[in-house]
MIFI-271992 format. One record per atom (N, C-alpha, C, O, CB): residue number from 1; residue in three letters; atom name; x, y, z. Coordinates in steps of 0.02 Angstrom, whole numbers, plus 50000, padded with zeros to 5 digits. Glycine has a CB too. Layout:
BEGIN
{NUM; 'Ala'; 'CA'; {X; Y; Z}};
...
This chain:
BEGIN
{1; 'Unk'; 'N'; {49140; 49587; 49822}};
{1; 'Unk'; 'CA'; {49094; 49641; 49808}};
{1; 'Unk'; 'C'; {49096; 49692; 49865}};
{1; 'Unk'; 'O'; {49091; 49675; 49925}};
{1; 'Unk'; 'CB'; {49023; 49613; 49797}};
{2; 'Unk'; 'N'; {49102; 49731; 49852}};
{2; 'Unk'; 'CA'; {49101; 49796; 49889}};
{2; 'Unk'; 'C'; {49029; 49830; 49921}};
{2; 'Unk'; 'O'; {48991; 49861; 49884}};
{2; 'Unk'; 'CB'; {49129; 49845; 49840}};
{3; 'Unk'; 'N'; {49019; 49821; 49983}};
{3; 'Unk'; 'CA'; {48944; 49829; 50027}};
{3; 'Unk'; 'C'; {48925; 49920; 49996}};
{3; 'Unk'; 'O'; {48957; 49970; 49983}};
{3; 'Unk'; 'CB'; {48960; 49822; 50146}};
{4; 'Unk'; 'N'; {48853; 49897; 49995}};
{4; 'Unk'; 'CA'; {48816; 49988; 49990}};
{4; 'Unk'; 'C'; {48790; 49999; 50050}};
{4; 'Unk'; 'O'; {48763; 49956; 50084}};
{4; 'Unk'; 'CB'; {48746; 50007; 49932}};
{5; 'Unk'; 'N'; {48794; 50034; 50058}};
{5; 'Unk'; 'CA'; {48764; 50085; 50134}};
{5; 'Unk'; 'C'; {48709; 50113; 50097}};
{5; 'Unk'; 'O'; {48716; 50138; 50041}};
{5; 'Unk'; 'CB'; {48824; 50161; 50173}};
{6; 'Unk'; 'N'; {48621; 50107; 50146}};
{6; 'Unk'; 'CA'; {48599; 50152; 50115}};
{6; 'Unk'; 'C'; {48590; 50196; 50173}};
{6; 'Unk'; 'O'; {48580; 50186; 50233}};
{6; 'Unk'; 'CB'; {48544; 50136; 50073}};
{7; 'Unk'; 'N'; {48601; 50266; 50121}};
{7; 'Unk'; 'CA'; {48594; 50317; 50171}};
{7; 'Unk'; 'C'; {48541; 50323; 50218}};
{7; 'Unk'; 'O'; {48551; 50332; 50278}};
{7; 'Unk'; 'CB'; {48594; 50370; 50143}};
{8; 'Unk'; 'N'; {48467; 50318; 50184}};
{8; 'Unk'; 'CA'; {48420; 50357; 50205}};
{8; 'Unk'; 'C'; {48394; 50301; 50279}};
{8; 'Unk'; 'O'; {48361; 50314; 50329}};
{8; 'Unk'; 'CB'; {48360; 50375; 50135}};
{9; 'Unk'; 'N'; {48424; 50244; 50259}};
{9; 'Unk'; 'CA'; {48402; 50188; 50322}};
{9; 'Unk'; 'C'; {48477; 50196; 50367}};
{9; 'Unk'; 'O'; {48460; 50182; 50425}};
{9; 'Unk'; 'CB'; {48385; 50084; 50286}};
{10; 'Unk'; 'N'; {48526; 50207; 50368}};
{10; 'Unk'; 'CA'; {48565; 50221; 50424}};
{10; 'Unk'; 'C'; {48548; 50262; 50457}};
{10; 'Unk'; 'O'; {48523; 50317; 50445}};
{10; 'Unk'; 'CB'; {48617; 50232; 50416}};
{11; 'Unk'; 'N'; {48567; 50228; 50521}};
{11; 'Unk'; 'CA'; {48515; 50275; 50578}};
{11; 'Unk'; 'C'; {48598; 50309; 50639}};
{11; 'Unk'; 'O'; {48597; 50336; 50695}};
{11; 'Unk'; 'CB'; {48429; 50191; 50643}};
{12; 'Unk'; 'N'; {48661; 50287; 50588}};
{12; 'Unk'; 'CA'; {48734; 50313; 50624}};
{12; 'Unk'; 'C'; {48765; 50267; 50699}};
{12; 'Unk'; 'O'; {48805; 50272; 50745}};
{12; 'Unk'; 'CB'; {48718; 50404; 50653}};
{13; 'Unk'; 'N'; {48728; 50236; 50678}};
{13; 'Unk'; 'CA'; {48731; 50196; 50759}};
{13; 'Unk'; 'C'; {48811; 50179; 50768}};
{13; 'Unk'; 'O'; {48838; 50172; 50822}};
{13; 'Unk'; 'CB'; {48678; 50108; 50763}};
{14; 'Unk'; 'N'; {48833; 50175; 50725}};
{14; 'Unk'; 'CA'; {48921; 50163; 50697}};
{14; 'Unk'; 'C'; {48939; 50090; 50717}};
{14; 'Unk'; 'O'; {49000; 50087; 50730}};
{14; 'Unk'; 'CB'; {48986; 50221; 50743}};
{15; 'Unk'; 'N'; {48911; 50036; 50724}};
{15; 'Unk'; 'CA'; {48929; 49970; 50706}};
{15; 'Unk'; 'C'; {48969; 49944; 50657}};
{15; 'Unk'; 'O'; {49019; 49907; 50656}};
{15; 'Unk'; 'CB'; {48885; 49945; 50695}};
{16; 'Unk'; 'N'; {48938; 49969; 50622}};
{16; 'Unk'; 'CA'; {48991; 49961; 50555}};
{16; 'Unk'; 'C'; {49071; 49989; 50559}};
{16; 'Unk'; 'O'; {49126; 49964; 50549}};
{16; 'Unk'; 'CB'; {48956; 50005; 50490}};
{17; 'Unk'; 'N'; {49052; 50040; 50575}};
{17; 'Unk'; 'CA'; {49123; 50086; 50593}};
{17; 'Unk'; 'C'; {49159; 50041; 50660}};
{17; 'Unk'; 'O'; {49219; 50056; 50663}};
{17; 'Unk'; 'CB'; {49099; 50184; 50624}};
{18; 'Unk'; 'N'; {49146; 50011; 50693}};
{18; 'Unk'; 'CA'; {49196; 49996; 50749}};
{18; 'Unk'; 'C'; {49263; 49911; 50715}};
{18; 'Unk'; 'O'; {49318; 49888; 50730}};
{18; 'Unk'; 'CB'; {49127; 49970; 50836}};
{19; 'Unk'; 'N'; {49189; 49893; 50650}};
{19; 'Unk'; 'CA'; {49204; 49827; 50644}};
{19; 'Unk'; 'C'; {49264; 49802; 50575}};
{19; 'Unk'; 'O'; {49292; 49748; 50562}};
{19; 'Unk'; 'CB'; {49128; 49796; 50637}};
{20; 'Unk'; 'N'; {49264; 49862; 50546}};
{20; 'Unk'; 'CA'; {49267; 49883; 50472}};
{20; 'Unk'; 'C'; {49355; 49852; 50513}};
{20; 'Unk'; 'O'; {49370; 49862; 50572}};
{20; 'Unk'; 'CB'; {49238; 49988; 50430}};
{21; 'Unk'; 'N'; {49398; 49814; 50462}};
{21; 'Unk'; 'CA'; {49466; 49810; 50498}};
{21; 'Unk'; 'C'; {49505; 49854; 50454}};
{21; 'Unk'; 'O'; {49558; 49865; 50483}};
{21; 'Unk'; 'CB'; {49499; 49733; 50505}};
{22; 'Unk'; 'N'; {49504; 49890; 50384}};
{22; 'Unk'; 'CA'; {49547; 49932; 50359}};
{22; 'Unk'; 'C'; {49499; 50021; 50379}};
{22; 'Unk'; 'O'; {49513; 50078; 50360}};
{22; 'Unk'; 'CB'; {49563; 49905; 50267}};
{23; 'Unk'; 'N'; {49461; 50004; 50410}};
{23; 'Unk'; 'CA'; {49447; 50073; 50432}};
{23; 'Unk'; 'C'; {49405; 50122; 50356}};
{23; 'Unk'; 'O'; {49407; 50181; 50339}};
{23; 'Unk'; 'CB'; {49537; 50110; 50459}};
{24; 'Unk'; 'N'; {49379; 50075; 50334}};
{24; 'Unk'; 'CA'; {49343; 50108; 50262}};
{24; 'Unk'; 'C'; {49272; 50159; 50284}};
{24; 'Unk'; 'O'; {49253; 50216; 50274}};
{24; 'Unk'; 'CB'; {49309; 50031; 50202}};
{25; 'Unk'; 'N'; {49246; 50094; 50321}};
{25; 'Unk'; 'CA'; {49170; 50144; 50338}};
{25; 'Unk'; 'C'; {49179; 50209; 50393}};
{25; 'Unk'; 'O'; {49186; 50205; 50454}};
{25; 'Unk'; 'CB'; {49104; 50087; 50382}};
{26; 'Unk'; 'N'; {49176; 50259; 50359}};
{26; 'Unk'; 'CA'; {49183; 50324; 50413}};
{26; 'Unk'; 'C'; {49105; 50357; 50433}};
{26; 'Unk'; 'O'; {49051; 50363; 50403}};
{26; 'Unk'; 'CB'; {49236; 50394; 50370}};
{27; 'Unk'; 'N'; {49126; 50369; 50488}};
{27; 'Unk'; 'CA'; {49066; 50415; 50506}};
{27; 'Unk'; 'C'; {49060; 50499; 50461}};
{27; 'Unk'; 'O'; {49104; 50542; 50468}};
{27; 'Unk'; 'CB'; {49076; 50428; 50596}};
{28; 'Unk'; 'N'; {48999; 50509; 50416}};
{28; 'Unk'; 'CA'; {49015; 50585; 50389}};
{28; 'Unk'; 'C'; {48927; 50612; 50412}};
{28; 'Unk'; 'O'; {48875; 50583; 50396}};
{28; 'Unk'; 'CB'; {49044; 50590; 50279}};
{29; 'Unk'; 'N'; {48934; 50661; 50444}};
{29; 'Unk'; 'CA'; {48872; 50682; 50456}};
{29; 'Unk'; 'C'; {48846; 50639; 50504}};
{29; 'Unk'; 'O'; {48810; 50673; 50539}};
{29; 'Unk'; 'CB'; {48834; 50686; 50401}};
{30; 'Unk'; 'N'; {48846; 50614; 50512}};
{30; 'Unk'; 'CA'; {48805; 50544; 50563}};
{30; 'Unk'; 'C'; {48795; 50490; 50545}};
{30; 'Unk'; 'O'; {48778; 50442; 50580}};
{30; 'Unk'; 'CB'; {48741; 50548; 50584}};
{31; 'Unk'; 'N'; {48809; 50493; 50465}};
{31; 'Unk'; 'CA'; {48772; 50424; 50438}};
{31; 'Unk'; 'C'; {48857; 50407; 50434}};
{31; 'Unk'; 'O'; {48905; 50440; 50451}};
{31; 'Unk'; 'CB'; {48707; 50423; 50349}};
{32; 'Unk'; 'N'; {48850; 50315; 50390}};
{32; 'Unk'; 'CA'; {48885; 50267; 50389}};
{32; 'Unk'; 'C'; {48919; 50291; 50314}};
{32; 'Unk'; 'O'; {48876; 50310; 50274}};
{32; 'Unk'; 'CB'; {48846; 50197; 50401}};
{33; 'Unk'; 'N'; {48964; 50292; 50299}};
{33; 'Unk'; 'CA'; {48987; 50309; 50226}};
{33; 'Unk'; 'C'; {49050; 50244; 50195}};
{33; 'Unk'; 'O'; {49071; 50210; 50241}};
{33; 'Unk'; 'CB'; {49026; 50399; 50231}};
{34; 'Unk'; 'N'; {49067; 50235; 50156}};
{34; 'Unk'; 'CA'; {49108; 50176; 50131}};
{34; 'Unk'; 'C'; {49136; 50217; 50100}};
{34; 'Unk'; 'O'; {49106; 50259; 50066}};
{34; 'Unk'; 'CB'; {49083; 50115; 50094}};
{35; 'Unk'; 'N'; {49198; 50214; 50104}};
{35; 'Unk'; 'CA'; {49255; 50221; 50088}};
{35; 'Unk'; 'C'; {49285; 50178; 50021}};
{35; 'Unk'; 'O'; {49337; 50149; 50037}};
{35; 'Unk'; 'CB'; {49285; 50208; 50147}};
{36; 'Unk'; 'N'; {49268; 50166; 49955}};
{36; 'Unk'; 'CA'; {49299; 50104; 49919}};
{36; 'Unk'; 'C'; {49343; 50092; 49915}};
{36; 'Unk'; 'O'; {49358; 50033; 49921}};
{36; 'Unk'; 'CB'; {49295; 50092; 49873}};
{37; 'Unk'; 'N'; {49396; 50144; 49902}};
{37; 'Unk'; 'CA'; {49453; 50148; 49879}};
{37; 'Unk'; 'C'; {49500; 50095; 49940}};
{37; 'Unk'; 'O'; {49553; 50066; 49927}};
{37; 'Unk'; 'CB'; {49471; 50234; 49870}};
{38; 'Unk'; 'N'; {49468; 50092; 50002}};
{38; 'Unk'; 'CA'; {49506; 50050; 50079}};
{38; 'Unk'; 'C'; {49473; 50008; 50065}};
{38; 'Unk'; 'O'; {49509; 49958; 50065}};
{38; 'Unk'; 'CB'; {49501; 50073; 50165}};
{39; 'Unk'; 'N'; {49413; 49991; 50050}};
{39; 'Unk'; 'CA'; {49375; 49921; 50069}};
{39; 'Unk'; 'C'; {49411; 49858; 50044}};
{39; 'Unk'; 'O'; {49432; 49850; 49987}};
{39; 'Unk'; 'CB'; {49300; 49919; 50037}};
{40; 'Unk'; 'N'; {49416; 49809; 50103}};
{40; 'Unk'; 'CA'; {49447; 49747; 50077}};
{40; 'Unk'; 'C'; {49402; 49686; 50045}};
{40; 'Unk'; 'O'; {49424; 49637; 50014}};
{40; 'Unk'; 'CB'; {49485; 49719; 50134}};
{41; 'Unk'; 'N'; {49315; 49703; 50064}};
{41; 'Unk'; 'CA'; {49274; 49687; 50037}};
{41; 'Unk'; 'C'; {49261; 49608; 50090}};
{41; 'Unk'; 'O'; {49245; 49554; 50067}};
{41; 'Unk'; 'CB'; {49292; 49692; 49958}};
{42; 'Unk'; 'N'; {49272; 49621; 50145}};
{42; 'Unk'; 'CA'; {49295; 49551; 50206}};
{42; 'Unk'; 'C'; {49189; 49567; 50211}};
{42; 'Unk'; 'O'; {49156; 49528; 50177}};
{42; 'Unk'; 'CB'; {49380; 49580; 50321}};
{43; 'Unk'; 'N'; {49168; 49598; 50234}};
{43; 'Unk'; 'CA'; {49088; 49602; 50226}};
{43; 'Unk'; 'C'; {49053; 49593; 50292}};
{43; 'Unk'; 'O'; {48994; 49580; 50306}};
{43; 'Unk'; 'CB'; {49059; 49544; 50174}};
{44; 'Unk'; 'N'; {49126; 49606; 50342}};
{44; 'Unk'; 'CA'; {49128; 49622; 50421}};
{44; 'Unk'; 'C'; {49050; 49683; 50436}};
{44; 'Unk'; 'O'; {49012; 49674; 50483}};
{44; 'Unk'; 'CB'; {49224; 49670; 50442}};
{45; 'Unk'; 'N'; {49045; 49724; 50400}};
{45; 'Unk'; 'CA'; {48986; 49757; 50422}};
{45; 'Unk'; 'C'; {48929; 49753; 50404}};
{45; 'Unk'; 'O'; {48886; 49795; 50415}};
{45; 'Unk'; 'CB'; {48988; 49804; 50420}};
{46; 'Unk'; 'N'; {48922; 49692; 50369}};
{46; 'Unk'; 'CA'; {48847; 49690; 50345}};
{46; 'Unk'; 'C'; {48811; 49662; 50399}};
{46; 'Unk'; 'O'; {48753; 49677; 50411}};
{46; 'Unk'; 'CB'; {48833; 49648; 50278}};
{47; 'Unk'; 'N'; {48839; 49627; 50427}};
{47; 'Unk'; 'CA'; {48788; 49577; 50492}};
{47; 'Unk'; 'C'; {48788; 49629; 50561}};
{47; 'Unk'; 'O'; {48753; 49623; 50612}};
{47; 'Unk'; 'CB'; {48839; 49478; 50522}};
{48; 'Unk'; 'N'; {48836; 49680; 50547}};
{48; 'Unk'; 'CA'; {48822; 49729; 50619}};
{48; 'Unk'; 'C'; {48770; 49779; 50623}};
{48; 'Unk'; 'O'; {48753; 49817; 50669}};
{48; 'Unk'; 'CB'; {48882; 49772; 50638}};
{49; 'Unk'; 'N'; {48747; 49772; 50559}};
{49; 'Unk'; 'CA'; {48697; 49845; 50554}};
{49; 'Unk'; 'C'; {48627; 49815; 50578}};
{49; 'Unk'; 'O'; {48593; 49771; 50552}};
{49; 'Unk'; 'CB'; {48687; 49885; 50462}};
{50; 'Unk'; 'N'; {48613; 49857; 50643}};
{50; 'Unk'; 'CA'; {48547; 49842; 50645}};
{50; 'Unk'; 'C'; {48475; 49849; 50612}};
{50; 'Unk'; 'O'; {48418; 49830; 50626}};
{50; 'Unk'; 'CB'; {48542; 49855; 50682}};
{51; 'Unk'; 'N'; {48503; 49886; 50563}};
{51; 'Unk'; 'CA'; {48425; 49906; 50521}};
{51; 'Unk'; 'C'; {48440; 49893; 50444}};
{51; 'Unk'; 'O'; {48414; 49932; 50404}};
{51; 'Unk'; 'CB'; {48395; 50003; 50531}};
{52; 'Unk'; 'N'; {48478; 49846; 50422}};
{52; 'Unk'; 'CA'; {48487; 49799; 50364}};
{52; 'Unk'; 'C'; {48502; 49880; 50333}};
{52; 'Unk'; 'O'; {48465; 49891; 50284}};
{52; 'Unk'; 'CB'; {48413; 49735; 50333}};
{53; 'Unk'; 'N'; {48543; 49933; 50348}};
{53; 'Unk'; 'CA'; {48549; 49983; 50285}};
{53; 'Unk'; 'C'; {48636; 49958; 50238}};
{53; 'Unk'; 'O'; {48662; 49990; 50192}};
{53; 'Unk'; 'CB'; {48550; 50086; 50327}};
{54; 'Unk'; 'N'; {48662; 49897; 50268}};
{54; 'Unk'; 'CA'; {48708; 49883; 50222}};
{54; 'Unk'; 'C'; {48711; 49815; 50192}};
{54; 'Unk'; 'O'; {48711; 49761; 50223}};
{54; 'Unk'; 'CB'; {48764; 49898; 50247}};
{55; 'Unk'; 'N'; {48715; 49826; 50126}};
{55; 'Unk'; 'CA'; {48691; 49779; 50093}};
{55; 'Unk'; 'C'; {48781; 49734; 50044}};
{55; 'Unk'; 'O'; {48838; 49746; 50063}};
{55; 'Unk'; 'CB'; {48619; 49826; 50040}};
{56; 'Unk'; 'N'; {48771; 49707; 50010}};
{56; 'Unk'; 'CA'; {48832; 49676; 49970}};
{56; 'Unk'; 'C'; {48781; 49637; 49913}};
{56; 'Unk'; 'O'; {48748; 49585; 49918}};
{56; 'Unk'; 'CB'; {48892; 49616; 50024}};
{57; 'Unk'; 'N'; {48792; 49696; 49844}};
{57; 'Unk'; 'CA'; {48737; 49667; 49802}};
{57; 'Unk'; 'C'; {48788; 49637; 49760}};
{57; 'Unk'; 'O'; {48844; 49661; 49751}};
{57; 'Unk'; 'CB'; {48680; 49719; 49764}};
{58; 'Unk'; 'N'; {48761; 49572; 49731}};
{58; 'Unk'; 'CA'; {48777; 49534; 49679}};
{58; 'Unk'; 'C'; {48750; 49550; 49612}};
{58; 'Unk'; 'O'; {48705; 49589; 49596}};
{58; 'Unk'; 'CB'; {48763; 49474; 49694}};
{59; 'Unk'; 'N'; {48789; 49506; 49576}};
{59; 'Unk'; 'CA'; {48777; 49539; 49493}};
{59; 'Unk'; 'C'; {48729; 49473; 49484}};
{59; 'Unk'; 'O'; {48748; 49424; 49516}};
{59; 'Unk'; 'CB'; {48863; 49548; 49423}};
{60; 'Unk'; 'N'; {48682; 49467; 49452}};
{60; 'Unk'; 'CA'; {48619; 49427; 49412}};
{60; 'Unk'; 'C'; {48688; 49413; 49367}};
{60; 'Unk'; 'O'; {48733; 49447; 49344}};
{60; 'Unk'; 'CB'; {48531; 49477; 49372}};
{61; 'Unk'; 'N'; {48667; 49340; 49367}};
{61; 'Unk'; 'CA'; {48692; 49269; 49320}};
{61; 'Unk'; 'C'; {48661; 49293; 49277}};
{61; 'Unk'; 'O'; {48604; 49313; 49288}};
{61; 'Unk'; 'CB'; {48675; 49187; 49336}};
{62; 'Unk'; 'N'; {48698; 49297; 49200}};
{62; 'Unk'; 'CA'; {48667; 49286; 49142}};
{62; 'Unk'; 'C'; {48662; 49215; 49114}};
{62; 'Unk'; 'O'; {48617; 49196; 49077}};
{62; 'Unk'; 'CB'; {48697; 49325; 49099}};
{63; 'Unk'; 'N'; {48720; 49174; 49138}};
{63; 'Unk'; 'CA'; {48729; 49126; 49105}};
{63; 'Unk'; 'C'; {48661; 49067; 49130}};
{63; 'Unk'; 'O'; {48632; 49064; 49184}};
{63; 'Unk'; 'CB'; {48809; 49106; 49117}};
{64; 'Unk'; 'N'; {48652; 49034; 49079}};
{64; 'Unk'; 'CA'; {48592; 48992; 49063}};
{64; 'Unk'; 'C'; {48623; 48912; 49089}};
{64; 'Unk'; 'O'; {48592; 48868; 49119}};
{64; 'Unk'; 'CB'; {48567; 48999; 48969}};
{65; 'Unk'; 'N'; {48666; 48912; 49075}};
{65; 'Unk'; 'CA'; {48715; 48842; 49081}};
{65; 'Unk'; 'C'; {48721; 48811; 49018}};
{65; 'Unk'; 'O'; {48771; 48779; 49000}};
{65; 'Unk'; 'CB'; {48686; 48782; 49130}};
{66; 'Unk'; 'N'; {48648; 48824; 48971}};
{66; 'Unk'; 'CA'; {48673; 48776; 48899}};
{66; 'Unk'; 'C'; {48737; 48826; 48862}};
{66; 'Unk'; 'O'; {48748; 48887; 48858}};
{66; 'Unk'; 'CB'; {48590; 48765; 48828}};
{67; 'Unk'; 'N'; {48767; 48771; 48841}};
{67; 'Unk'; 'CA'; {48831; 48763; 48773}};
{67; 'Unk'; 'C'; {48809; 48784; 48711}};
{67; 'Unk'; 'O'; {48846; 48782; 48662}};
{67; 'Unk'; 'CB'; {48857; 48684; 48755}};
């Protein structure tokens, strides 16, 4: 899964950006931006952000388990 940046909580600190290894997350304006089209989806910048603005959302299970 491919991490979301949210804008309005990046504060540009560029953590993300130093850690990213195909170089996806760029700095634009100050804030943190993702790149998809590079992302290898490794999820190297979610634990560097200090103010939780990057996230890696999962899809809700539909499945019930019964047959």
């Amino acid at each position: 899964m491919i991490p979301v940046i949210d804008q309005d909580a990046c504060t540009g600190c560029g953590n993300c950006i130093e850690v990213c290894p195909p170089k996806a997350v760029v700095d634009e304006e100050g804030k943190a931006k993702l790149l998809a089209e590079f992302c290898e989806e490794c999820g190297f910048c979610v634990p560097q952000c200090p103010v939780n603005a990057i996230e890696i959302r999962f899809p809700l299970s539909t499945d019930t388990g019964s047959a």
